[in-house]
C-alpha positions as CSV (number, residue, x, y, z in Angstrom):
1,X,20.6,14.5,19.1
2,X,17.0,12.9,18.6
3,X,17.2,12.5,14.8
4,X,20.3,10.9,12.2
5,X,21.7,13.8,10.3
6,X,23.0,13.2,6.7
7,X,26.5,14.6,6.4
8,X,27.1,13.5,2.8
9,X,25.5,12.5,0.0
10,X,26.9,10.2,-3.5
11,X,24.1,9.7,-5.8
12,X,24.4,6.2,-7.2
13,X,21.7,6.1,-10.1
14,X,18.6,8.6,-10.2
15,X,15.5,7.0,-12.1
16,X,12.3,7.9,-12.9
17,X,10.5,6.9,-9.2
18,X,13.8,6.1,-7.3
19,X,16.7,8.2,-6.1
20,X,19.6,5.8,-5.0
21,X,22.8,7.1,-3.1
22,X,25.4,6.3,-0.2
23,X,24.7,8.6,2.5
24,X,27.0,9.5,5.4
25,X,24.7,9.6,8.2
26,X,25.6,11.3,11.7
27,X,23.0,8.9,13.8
28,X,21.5,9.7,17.3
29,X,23.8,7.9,19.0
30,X,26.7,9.7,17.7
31,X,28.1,6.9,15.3
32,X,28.7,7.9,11.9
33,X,27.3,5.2,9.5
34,X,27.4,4.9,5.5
35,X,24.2,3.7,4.3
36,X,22.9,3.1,0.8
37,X,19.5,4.8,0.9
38,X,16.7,4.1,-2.1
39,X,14.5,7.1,-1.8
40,X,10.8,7.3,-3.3
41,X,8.1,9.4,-3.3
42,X,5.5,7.1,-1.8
43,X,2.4,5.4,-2.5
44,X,-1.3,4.7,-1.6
45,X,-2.8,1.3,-1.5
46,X,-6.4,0.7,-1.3
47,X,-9.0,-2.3,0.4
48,X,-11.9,-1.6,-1.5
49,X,-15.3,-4.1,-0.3
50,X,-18.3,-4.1,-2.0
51,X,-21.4,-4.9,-0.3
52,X,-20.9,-8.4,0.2
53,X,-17.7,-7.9,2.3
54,X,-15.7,-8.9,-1.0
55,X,-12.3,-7.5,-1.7
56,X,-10.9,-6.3,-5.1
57,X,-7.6,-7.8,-5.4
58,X,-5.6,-7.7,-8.3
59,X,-3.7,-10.7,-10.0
60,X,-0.6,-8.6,-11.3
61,X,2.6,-9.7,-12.9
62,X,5.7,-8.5,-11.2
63,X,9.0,-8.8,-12.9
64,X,10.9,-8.2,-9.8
65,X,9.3,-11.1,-8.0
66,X,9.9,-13.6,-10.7
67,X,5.6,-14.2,-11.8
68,X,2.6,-12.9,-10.8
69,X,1.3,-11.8,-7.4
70,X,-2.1,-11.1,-5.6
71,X,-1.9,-6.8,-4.8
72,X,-4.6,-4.6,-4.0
73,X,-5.6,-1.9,-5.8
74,X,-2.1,0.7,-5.5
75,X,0.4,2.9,-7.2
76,X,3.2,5.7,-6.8
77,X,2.1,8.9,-5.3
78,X,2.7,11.9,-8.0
79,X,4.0,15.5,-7.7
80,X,1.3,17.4,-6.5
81,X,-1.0,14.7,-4.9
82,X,-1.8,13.6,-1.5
83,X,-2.3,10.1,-0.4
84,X,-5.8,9.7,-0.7
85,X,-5.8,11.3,-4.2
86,X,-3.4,8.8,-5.6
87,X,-5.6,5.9,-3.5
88,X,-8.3,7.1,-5.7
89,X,-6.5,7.3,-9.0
90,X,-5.1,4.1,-8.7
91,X,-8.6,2.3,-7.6
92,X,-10.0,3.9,-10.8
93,X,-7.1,2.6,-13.0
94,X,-6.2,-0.9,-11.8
95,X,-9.5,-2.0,-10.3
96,X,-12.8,0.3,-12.8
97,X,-13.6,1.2,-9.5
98,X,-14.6,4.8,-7.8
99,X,-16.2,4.9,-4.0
100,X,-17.9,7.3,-1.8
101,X,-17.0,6.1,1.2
102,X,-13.1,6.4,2.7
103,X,-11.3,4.8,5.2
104,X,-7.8,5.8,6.6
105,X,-5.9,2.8,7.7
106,X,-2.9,4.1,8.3
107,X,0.6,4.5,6.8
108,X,3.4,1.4,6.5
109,X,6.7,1.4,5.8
110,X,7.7,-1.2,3.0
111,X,11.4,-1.8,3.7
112,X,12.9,0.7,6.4
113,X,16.1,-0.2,6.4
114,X,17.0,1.0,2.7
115,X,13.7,2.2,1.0
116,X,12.5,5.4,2.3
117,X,9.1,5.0,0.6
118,X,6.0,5.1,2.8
119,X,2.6,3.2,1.7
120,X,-0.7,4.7,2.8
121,X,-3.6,2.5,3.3
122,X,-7.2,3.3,2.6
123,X,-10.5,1.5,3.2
124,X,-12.9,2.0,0.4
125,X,-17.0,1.5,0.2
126,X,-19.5,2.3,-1.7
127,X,-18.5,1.4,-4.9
128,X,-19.5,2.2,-8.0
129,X,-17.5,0.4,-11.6
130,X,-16.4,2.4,-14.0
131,X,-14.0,1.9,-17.3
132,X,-10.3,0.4,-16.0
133,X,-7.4,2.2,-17.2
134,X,-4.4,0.1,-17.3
135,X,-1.2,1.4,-18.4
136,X,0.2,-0.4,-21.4
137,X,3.2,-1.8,-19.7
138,X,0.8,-3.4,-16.6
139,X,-0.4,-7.2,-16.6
140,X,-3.7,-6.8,-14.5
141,X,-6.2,-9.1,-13.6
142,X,-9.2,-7.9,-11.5
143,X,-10.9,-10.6,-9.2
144,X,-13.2,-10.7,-6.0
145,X,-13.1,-12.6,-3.1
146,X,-14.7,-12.8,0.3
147,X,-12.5,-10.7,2.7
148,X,-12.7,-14.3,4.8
149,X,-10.8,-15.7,2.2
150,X,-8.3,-13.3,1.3
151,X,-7.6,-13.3,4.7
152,X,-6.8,-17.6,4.3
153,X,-4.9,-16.5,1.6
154,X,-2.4,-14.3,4.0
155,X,-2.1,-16.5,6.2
156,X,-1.0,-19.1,4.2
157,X,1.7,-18.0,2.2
158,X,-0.5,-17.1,-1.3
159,X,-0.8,-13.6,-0.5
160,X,2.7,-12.4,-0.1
161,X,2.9,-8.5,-1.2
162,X,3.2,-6.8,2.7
163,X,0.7,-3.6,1.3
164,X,-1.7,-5.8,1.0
165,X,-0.8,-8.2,3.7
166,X,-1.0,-5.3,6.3
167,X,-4.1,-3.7,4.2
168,X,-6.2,-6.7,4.9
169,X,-5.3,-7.3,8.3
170,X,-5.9,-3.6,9.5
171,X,-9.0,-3.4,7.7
172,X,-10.1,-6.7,9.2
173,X,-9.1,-5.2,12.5
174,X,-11.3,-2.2,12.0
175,X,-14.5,-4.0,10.5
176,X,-14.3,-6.5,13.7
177,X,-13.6,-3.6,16.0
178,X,-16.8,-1.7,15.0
179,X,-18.9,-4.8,14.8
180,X,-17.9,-6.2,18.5
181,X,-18.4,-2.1,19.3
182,X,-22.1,-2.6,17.9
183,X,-22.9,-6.0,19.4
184,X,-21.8,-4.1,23.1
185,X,-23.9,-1.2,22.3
186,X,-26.5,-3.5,21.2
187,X,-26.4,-5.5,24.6
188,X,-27.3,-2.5,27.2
């Protein structure tokens, strides 16, 4: 056996994004374990730099971290979308923003060891404003920084929501990949 089987399911509570039961899982090893699993649909979660190499982040007010937190541009993926099309829904909304140029960054998982929810990141450029859309129950602030000092920010201790963390550092990654790529090419 390669893969857990579930061999029983008690919903606990079923909400509007989460599903919340004990499962009785059968797990590779052979071991049966009871786990309480939080499923969710998943989201998309987007770096969006203008041509300055500024990032869009978003000063948002979380309830369920006690105050307000810097997030990038993200939100729940809905029936019938893919990642990418909830990346740009939610850049719209939150951040005013639409872009022509896309990025994947790869897919994260938030908390793997109840939360079945997977986070996709995207890269945005090319931006273009446009009318925000905030949903009535959303505190929102938009701001721009350089994507030198967001990165500060992550590494000490301001930024703390891990999309954004793991946004930022992958599309760091990428930007100084391609650049060192550029300066080789440039040298022969």
């Amino acid at each position: 056996m390669t893969e857990a089987r579930i061999l029983k399911r008690e919903p606990i509570f079923q909400g509007r994004v989460i599903d919340v039961a004990l499962e009785t899982v059968a797990m590779p090893s052979g071991h049966e374990v009871q786990l309480e699993i939080i499923r969710h649909p998943g989201g998309a979660a987007t770096v969006a730099l203008d041509e300055q190499d500024r990032v869009c982040l978003l000063r948002q007010f979380r309830h369920a971290a006690d105050g307000w937190l810097w997030e990038l541009p993200a939100g729940k993926i809905d029936p019938g979308e893919t990642p990418r099309d909830t990346a740009t829904r939610e850049l719209a909304e939150e951040a005013g923003l639409s872009a022509e140029d896309w990025t994947d960054l790869g897919p994260m998982h938030s908390s793997p060891g109840v939360f079945t929810e997977v986070i996709h990141l995207w890269m945005a450029r090319g931006l273009t404003r446009q009318p925000l859309a905030h949903e009535q129950d959303e505190l929102i602030e938009v701001h721009w920084l350089p994507l030198a000092q967001a990165l500060d920010w992550c590494n000490d201790g301001e930024i703390t929501d891990a999309k954004t963390l793991v946004g930022l550092y992958r599309a760091h990654g990428m930007i100084k990949s391609a650049l060192e790529m550029l300066s080789e090419d440039a040298g022969c």
